[in-house]
C-alpha positions in Angstrom: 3.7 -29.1 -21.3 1.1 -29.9 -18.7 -0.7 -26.7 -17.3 0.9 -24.7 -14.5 -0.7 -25.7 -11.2 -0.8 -21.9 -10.5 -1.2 -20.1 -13.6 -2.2 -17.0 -14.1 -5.8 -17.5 -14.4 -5.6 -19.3 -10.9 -3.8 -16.1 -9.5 -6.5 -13.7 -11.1 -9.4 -16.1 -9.6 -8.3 -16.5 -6.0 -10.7 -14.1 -3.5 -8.3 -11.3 -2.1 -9.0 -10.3 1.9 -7.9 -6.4 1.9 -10.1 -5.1 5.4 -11.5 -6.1 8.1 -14.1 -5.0 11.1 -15.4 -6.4 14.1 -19.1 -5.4 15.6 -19.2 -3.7 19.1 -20.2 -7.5 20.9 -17.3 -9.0 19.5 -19.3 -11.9 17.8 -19.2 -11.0 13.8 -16.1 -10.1 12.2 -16.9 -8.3 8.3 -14.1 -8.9 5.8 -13.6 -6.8 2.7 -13.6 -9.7 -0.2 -12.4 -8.5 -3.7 -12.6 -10.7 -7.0 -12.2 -10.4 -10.4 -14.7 -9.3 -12.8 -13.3 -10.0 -16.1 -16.2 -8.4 -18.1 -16.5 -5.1 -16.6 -12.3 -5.1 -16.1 -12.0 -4.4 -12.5 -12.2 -5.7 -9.2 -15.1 -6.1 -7.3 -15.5 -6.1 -3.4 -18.1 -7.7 -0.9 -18.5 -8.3 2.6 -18.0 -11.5 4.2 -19.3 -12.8 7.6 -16.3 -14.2 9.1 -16.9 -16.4 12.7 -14.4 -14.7 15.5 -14.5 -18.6 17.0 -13.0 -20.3 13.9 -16.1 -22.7 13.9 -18.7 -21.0 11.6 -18.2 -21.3 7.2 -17.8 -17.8 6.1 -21.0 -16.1 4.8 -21.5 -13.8 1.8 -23.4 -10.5 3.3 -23.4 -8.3 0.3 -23.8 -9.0 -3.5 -24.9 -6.1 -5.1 -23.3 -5.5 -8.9 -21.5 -2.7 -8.2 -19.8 -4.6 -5.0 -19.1 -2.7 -1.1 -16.0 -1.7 0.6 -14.7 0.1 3.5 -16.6 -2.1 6.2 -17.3 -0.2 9.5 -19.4 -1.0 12.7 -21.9 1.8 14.8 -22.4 1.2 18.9 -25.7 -0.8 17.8 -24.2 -3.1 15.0 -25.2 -1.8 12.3 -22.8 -2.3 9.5 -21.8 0.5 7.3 -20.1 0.2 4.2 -19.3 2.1 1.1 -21.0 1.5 -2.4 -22.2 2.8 -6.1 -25.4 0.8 -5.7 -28.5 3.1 -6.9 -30.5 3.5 -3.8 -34.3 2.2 -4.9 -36.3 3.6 -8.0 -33.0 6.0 -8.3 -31.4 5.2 -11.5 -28.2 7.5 -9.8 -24.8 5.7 -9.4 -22.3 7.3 -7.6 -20.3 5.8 -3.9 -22.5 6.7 -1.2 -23.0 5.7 2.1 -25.1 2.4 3.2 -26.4 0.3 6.7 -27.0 -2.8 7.2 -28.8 -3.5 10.1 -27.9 -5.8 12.7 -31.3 -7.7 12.6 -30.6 -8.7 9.1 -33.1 -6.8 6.2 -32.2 -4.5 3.1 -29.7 -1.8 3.1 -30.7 1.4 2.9 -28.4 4.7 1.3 -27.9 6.9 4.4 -25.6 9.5 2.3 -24.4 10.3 -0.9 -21.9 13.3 -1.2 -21.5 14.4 -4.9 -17.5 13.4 -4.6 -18.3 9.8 -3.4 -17.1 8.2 0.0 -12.9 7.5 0.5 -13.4 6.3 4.0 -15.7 5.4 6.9 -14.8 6.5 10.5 -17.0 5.5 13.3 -16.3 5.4 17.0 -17.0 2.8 19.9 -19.7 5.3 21.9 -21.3 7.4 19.5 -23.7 7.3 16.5 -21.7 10.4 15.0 -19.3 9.1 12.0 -17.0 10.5 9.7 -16.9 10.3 5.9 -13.9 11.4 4.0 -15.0 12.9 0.4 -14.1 15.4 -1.8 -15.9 19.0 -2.4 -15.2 21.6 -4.3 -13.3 24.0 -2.5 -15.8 27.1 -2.7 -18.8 25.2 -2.1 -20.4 25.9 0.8 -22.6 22.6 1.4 -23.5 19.8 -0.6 -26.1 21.7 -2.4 -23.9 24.0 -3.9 -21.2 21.0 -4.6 -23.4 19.4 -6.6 -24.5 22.7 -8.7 -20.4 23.2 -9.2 -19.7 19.9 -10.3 -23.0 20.0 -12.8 -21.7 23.9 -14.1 -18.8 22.7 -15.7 -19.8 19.2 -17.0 -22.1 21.2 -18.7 -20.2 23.6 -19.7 -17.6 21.1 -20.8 -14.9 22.4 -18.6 -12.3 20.3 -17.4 -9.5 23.0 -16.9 -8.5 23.5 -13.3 -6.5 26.3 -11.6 -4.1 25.4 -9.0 -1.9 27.2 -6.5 -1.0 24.5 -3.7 1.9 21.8 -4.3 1.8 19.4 -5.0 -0.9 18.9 -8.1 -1.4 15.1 -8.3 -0.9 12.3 -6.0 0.0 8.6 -7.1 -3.2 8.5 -10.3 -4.9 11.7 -10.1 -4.8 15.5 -9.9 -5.8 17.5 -6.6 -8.2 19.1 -8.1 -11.2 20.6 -8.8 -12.7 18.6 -5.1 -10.8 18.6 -2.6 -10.8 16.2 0.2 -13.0 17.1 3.1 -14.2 15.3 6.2 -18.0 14.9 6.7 -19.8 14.5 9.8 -23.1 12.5 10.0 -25.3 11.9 13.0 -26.6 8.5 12.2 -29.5 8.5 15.1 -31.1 11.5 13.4 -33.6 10.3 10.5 -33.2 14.0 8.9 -29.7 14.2 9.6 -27.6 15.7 6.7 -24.7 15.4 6.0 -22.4 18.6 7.3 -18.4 19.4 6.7 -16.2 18.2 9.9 -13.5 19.7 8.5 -13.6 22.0 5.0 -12.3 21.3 1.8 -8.8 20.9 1.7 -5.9 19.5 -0.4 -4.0 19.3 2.1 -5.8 16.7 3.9 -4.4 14.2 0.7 -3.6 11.0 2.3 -4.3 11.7 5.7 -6.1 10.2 8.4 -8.2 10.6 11.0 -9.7 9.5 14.2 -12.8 9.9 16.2 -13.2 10.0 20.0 -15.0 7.9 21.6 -17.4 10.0 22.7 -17.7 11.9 19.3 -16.8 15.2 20.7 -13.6 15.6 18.4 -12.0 14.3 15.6 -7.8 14.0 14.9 -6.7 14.2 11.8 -3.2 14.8 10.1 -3.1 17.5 7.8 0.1 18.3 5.2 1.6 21.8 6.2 2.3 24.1 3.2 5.6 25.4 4.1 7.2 27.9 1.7 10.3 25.3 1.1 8.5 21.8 -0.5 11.4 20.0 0.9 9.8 20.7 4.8 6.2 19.5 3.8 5.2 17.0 6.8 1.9 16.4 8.4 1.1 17.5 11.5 -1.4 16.9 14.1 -4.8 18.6 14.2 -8.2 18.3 16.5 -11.7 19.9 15.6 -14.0 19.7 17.9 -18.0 19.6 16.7 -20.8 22.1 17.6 -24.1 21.0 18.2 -25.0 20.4 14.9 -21.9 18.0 14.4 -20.2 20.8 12.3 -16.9 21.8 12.7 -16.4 23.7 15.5 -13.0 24.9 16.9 -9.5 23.7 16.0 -6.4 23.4 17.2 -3.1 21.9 16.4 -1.8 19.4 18.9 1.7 18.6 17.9 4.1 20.4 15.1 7.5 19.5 14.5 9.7 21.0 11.9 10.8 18.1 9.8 8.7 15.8 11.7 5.5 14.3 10.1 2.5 12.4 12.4 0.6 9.5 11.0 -2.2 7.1 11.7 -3.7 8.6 14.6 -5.6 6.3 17.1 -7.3 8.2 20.4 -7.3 6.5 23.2 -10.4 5.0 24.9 -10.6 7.7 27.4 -10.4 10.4 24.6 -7.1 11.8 26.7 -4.7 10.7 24.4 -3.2 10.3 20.9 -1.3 7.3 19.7 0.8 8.6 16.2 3.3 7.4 13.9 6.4 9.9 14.7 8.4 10.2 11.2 11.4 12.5 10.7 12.0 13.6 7.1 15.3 12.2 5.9 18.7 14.3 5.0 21.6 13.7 2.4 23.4 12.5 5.6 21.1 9.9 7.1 17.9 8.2 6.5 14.5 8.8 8.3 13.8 8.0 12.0 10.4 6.3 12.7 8.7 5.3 16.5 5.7 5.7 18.0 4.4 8.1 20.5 1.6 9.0 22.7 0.5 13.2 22.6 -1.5 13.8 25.5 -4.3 16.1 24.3 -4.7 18.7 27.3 -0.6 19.0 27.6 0.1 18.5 24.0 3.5 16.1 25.5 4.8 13.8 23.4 6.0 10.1 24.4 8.1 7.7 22.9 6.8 4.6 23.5 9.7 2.7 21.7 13.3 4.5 22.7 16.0 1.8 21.3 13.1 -0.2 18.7 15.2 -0.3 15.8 12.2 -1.0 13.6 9.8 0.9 12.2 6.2 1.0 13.8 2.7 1.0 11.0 -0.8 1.3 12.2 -1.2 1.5 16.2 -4.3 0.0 17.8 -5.2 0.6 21.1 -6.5 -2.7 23.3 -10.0 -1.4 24.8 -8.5 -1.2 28.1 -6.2 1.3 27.3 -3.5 0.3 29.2 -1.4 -1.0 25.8 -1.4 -0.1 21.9 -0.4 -3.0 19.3 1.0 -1.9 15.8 3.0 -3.8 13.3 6.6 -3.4 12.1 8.7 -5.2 9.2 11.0 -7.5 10.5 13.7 -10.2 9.0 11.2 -10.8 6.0 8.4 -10.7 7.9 6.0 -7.7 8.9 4.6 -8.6 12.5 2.4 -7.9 15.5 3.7 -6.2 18.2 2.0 -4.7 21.5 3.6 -2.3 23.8 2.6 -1.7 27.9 2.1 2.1 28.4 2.8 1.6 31.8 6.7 -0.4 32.0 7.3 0.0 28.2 7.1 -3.6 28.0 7.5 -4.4 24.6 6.4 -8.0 23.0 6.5 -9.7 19.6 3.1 -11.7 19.2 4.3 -13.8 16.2 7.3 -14.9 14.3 6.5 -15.0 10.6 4.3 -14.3 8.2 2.9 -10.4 7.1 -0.2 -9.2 9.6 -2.3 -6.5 8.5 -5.6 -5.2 9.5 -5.1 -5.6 13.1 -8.7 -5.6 15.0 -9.0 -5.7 19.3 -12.0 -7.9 20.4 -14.6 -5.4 22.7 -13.5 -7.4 26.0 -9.5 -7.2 24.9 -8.7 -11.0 25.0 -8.7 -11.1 21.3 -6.9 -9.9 18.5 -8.0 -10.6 14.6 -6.2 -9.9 11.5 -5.1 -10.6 8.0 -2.4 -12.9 8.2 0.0 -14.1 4.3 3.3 -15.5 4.1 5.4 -15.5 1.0 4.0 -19.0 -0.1 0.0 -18.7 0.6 -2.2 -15.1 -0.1 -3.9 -13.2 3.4 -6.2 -15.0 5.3 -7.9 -14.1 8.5 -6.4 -15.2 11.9 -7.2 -15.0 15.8 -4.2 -14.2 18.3 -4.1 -13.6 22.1 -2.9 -10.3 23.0 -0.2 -11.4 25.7 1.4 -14.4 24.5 4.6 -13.8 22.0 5.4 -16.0 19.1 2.6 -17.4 19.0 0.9 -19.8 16.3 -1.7 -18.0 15.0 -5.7 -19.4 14.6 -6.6 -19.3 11.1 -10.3 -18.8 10.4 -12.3 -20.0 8.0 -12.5 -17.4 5.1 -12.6 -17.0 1.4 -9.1 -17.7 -0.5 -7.8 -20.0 2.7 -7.4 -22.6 0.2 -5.7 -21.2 -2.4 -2.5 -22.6 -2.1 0.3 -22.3 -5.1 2.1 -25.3 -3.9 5.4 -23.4 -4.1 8.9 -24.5 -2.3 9.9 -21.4 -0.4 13.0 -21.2 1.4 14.9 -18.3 3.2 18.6 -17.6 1.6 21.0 -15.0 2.2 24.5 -14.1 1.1 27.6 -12.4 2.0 27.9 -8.9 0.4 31.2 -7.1 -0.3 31.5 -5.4 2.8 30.9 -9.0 4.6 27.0 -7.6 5.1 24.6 -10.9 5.5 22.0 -10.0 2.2 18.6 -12.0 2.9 15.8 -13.0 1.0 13.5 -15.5 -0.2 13.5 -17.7 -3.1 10.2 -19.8 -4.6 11.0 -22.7 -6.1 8.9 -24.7 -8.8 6.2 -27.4 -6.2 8.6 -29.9 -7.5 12.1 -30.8 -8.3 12.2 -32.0 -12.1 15.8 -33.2 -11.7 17.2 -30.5 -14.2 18.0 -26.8 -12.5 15.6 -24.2 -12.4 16.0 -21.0 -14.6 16.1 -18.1 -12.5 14.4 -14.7 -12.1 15.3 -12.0 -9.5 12.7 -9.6 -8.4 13.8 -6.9 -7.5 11.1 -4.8 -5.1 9.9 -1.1 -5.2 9.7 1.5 -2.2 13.0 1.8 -2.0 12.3 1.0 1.8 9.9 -1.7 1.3 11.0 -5.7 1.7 9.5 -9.0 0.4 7.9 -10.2 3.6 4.2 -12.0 2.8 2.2 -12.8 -0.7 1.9 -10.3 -3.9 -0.9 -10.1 -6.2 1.3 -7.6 -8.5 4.1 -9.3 -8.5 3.6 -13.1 -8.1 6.7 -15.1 -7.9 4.1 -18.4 -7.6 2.9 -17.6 -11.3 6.7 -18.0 -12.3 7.4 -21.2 -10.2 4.9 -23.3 -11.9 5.9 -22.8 -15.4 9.6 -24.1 -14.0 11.3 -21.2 -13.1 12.8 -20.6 -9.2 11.6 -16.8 -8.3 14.8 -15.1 -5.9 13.0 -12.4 -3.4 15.8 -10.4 -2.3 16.0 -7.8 0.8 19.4 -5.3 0.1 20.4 -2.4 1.7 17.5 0.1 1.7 14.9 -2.7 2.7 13.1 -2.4 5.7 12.9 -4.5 8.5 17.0 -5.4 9.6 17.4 -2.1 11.5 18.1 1.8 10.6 21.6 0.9 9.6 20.7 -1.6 6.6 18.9 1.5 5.1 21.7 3.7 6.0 23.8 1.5 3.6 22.0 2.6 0.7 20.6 6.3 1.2 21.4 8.1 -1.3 23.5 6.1 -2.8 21.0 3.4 -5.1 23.4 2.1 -7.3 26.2 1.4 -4.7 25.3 -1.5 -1.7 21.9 -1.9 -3.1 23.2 -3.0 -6.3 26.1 -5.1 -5.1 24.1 -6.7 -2.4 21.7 -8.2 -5.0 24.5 -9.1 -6.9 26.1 -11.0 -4.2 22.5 -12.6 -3.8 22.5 -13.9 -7.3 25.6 -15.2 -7.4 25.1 -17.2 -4.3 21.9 -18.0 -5.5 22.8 -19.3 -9.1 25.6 -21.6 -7.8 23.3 -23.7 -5.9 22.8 -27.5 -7.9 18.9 -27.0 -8.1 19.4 -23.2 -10.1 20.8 -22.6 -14.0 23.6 -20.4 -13.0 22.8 -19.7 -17.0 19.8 -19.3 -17.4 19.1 -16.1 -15.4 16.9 -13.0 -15.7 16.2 -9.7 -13.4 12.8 -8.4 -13.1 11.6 -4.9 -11.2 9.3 -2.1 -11.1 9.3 1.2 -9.4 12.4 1.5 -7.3 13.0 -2.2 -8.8 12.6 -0.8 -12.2 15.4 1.5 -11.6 17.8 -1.2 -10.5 16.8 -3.3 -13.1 17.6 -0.3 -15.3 20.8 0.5 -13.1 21.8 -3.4 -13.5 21.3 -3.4 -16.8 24.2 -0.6 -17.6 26.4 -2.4 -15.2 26.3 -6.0 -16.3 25.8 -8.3 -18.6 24.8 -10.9 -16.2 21.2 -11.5 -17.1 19.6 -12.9 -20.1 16.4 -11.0 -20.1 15.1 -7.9 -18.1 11.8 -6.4 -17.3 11.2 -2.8 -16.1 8.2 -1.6 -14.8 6.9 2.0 -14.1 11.0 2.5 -13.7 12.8 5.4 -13.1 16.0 6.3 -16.0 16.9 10.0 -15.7 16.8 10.8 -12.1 17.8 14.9 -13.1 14.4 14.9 -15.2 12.6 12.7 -13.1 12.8 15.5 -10.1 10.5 17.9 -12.1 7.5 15.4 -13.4 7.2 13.1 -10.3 4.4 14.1 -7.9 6.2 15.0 -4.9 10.1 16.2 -6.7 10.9 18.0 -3.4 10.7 15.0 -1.3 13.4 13.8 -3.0 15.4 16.2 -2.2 15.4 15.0 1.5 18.0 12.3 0.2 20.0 13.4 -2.7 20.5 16.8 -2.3 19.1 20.2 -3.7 18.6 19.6 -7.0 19.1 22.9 -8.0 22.4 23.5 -6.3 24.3 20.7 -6.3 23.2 17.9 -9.1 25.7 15.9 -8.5 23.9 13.1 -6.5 21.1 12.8 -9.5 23.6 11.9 -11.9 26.0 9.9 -10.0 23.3 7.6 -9.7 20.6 8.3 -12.6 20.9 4.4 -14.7 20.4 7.1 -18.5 24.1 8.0 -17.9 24.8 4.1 -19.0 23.3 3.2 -21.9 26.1 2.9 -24.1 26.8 0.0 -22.0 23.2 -2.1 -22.3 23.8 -5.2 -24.4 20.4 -7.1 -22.4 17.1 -7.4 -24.1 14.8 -5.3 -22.2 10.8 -5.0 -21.7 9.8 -1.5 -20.9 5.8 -1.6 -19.1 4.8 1.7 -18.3 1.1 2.9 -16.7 0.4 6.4 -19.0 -1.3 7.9 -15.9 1.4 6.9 -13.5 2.2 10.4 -11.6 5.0 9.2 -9.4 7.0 7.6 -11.6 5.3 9.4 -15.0 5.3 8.3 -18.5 8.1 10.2 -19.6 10.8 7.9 -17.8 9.4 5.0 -19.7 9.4 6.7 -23.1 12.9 8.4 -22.5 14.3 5.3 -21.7 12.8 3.6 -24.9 14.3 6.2 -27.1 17.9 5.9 -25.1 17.5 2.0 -26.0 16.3 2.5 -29.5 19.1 5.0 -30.9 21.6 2.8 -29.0 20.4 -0.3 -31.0 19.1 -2.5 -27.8 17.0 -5.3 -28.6 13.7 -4.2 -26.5 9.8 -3.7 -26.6 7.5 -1.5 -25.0 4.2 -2.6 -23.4 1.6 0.5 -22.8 -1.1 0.2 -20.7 -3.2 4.2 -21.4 -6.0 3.6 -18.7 -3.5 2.4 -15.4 -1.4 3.6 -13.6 1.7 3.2 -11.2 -0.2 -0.7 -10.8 -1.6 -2.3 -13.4 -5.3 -3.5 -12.2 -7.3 -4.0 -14.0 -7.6 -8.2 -14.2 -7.7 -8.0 -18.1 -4.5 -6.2 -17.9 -2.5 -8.1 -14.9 -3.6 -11.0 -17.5 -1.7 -9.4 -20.8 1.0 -8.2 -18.6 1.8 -11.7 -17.3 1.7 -13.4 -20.9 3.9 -10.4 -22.4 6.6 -11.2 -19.4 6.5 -15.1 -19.8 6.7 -14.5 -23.2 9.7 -12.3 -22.9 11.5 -14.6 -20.6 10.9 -17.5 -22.4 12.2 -16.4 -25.7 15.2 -14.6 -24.2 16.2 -16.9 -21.6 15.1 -20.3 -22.7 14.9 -19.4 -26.4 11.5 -20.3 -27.5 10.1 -18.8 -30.3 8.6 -14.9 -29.6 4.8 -14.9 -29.4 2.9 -11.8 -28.5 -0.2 -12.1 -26.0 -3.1 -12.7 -28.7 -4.8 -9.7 -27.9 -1.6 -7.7 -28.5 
């Protein structure tokens, strides 16, 4: 067999774009450039020049071993960024704080708060920044952090007391730091580095905003209601004494129910841009726009009455007279800008997935990461005004990795006479026989298949022969409120019959095995690959990832059980949702071999699912094996390990659906 064009190797080596910034003049624009480091097992980021012209090669700005994240501009140009490099003669590694001037020269360690740096937030007038780190709660500066943190290492504690919910997040518990916001006047030589806003669990997977100015910061922050099932985020400004401390505070909008996200203040510092998100019932599924708060009034606008989509990430344009954000849409997830003053609304592209959206100084300008199903995110140039327009790609790391892929758009008729839509990758070219087929099956539940994966590459598949189906069913986001409405609450009903209806339609075409076919899924995709697995015998083969089997049990491990509760009910009073649809209740009927991958420090979809659902399979006889990864976690990372995972689910797949002889990975 000649080698894959894209293997898995090829995957693992292609550069991967995740950020980008844009100085204060508008003429350098920083990208965050990750690649793997197979010896030390991880991922490892620098920045990249990038020319906002499209004329310029990229150029590599950082190289330290340790690598640089988080890229962010001050008023003067200077570029900030987050690393672990020891700053000189220290032998100290920990994520601190560094510049790079604008001139050019070494970078120097500005800060270096004992809980490292999460983020970078800088503003367009001010040489004040924000860094989000964590601090133990009781500590009352850095100082004392630091002596806190070295008292129990060396006392060998690791035993934390908790009393907020809930106690982990996604990989890790909230606790003993907390997160905190730190201010930092950067035109000070002696600044230090002072809390902006105290140690607090609740400010887990927030955001926040400066003004313009500096005066003020906006941040979300979780309430801590007395019912779980009410938690939401609201809106809250601090505003900084003279020594950039925090000063006063004040909430600016709180809704019952209603959670605020990615806040964005306006270049006049008068306003908010926010995420508006209701919290879902039994009876109907979230509502999501976006809205402006005005900060002296505390009034809240919708700027998108009727947008049956749901807005991510606003940006305003410098000008201030229109915000651009980005919203899923028929298997794509594109750029949008809305006029404050008519409402206007206008789509700035028709396919492929944008992220990172960045406004040029002088507003005729926008840059962002740009993927498609078929080719990995590369940076592109747009004009602000025009809709559906072609993008400018710029020249960047990774823009010419290309898979070589077929990749078509497909839909099929569901049993309610629904249009189901997705994608499907076909092998770079037709080998006159049909293709075996995989279905993968994506997590979120309200997520959709609408540019590249690195986790989940369907291109990896295609060149070893196989066509990849990418399918979008009820619960998916992106074709309105309704096509989640279909599903809520009820996973094993439309969702599963809609990517039945999808396969079927799929397999009968001339270029597809209609029997040769295998399902594939992890998270919410695990669970229906669990769910389709005790509800057909359909597939050859199966993989389940980080998947969900008892959904009763699952309420009480999973970080955030109460949220759960917003669409199937009160666990505690009426279980009758959890079982309905939990896949355990089936396994009597699983006749499919099945792969079970599980992450031991997964917290959202814990361990326990995964070894549950391997002792369900093992008393009931089902041909299966388990792959355990200790060190990751709801993703598997680590390039070593995105390596043995591949070759264990090839492996699988070929010996179940194609029927060549089992071999393990070599280093399983």
């Amino acid at each position: 067999m000649d080698t894959p064009r894209f293997d898995v190797d090829a995957l693992l080596a292609a550069p991967r774009l995740t950020g980008l910034a844009l100085d204060p003049d508008g003429a350098r624009l920083v990208a965050e450039v990750a690649t793997a480091d197979t010896e030390a097992g991880r991922y490892r980021s620098a920045l990249w020049a990038l020319d906002p012209d499209g004329i310029r090669p990229p150029r590599r700005l950082t190289r330290s071993s340790d690598g640089e994240r988080a890229p962010a501009f001050l008023p003067d140009g200077t570029l900030l960024f987050a690393s672990s490099r020891p700053d000189a003669g220290e032998d100290e590694e920990r994520a601190g704080l560094w510049a790079l001037p604008a001139d050019g020269g070494e970078a120097r360690r500005l800060a270096a708060p004992p809980g490292g740096v999460d983020a970078i937030v800088t503003a367009t007038r001010t040489t004040r920044l924000l860094l989000a780190s964590r601090v133990h709660p009781r500590a009352g500066d850095l100082e004392e952090d630091t002596a806190r943190g070295e008292a129990r290492e060396k006392a060998k504690v690791s035993a934390q007391l908790l009393t907020h919910y809930p106690l982990r997040h996604w990989d890790h518990w909230l606790g003993p730091r907390e997160r905190a916001l730190l201010s930092l006047d950067t035109a000070d030589e002696g600044a230090t580095t002072v809390a902006a806003r105290a140690p607090d669990a609740r400010l887990e997977e927030t955001s926040a905003a400066l003004a313009p100015e500096g005066a003020f910061l906006v941040t979300t922050r979780w309430s801590a209601p007395a019912d779980p099932r009410d938690r939401v985020a609201d809106l809250v400004e601090v505003t900084f004494d003279d020594d950039g401390a925090a000063g006063p505070e004040r909430v600016v909008v709180a809704e019952p129910r209603v959670s605020f996200g990615a806040p964005a203040v306006s270049p006049d510092g008068t306003r908010v841009a926010a995420v508006r998100a209701t919290l879902g019932t039994p009876a109907e599924p979230p509502r999501r726009t976006l809205v402006i708060i005005d900060l002296a009034s505390g009034g809240v606008t919708d700027l998108l009455p009727g947008f049956d989509r749901w807005p991510a990430s606003p940006v305003w344009l410098p000008c201030g007279s229109a915000l651009l954000f980005t919203a899923d849409d028929e298997g794509h997830t594109l750029p949008f800008r809305v006029d404050l003053a008519d409402g206007t609304l206008t789509r700035l592209a028709r396919e492929g997935a944008f992220a990172a959206l960045t406004a040029a100084p002088d507003g005729h300008a926008v840059y962002a990461l740009r993927s498609t199903v078929a080719r990995p995110p590369v940076a592109v140039r747009l004009d602000p005004a025009t809709p559906d327009q072609e993008t400018a790609a710029l020249p960047c790391p990774g823009d010419d990795v290309d898979p070589g892929s077929r990749v078509e758009r497909v839909s099929a008729v569901a049993e309610d006479g629904a249009t189901v839509p997705g994608w499907l990758v076909l092998p770079a070219e037709d080998g006159g026989e049909p293709a075996p087929l995989v279905v993968l099956i994506h997590g979120g539940p309200l997520s959709s298949w609408s540019g590249w994966h690195w986790r989940w590459s369907p291109h990896v598949l295609a060149a070893r022969g196989w066509a990849v189906l990418l399918p979008d069913p009820a619960l998916s986001t992106g074709y309105g409120r309704d096509w989640i409405a279909r599903g809520w609450g009820r996973w094993g009903a439309e969702p599963y019959t809609d990517l039945m209806a999808l396969v079927e339609a799929t397999a009968a075409r001339p270029d597809v095995d209609a029997t040769r076919v295998a399902a594939a899924g992890g998270s919410f995709g695990g669970y229906m690959a669990n769910w389709v697995a005790g509800h057909t015998d359909r597939f050859a083969a199966i993989v389940t990832h980080a998947s969900l089997w008892n959904l009763e049990a699952f309420h009480g491990t999973t970080d955030l059980g109460a949220w759960w509760e917003n669409e199937f009910g009160d666990r505690y009073a009426d279980v009758e949702s959890y079982r309905r649809w939990s896949p355990h209740r089936f396994v009597s009927r699983i006749t499919t071999p099945l792969l079970v991958i599980h992450g031991e420090r997964d917290y959202r979809v814990p361990v326990g699912e995964g070894l549950a659902l391997w002792t369900d399979l093992r008393r009931h006889g089902v041909e299966a094996a388990y792959l355990h990864f200790p060190d990751e976690h709801h993703w598997i990372l680590g390039p070593q390990h995105a390596r043995l995972w591949y070759e264990t689910v090839l492996a699988f797949l070929d010996h179940h659906v194609l029927g060549q002889p089992w071999q393990a990975p070599e280093l399983l």
